[in-house]
C-alpha positions in Angstrom: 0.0 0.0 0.0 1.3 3.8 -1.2 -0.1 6.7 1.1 0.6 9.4 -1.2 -1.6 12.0 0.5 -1.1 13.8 3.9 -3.1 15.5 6.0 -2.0 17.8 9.5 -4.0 19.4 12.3 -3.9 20.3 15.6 -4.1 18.1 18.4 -2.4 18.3 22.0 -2.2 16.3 24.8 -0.8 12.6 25.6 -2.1 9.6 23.6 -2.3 11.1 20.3 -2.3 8.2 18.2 -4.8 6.0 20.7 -7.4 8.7 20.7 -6.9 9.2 16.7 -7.3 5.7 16.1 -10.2 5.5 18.1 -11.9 8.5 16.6 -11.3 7.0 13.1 -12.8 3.7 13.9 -16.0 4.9 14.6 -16.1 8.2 12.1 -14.2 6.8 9.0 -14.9 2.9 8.6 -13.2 1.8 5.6 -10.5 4.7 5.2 -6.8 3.1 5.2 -4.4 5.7 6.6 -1.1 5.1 8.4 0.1 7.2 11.2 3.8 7.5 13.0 5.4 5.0 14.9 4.8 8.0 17.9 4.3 11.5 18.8 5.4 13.3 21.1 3.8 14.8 23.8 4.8 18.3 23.7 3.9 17.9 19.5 0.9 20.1 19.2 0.0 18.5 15.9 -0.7 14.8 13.7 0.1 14.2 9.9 -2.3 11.5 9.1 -1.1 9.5 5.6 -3.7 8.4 3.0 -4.3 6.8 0.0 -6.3 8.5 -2.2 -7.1 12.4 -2.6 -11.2 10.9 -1.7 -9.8 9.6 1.4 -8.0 13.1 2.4 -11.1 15.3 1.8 -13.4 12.6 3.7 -11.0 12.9 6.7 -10.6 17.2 6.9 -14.6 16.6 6.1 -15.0 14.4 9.3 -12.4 16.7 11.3 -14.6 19.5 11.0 -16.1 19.8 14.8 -14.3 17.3 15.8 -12.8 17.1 19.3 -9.9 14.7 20.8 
């Protein structure tokens, strides 16, 4: 699998990558992305990897509102 497409946007706090992984299972079933192996803490943002240009505009569609 090739995610060509990226995506970053805020997020702070510990457990990034739990709480995004979460959030996508229940908001965007069926969207492959990968994420980094970690993040740190003091990191005030996430680049999310996709695979298609669909699957980028469905997840800053989704992040709209969203809260983590």
């Amino acid at each position: 699998m090739s995610f060509r497409y990226s995506h970053t946007f805020p997020i702070s706090g510990p457990n990034k990558l739990p709480r995004f992984r979460q959030w996508a299972a229940e908001n965007l079933p069926g969207i492959a992305f990968s994420l980094p192996p970690q993040v740190p803490v003091k990191s005030t943002a996430l680049t999310v990897r996709l695979q298609s240009i669909e699957d980028r505009n469905a997840l800053t569609e989704k992040l709209v509102g969203a809260s983590f």
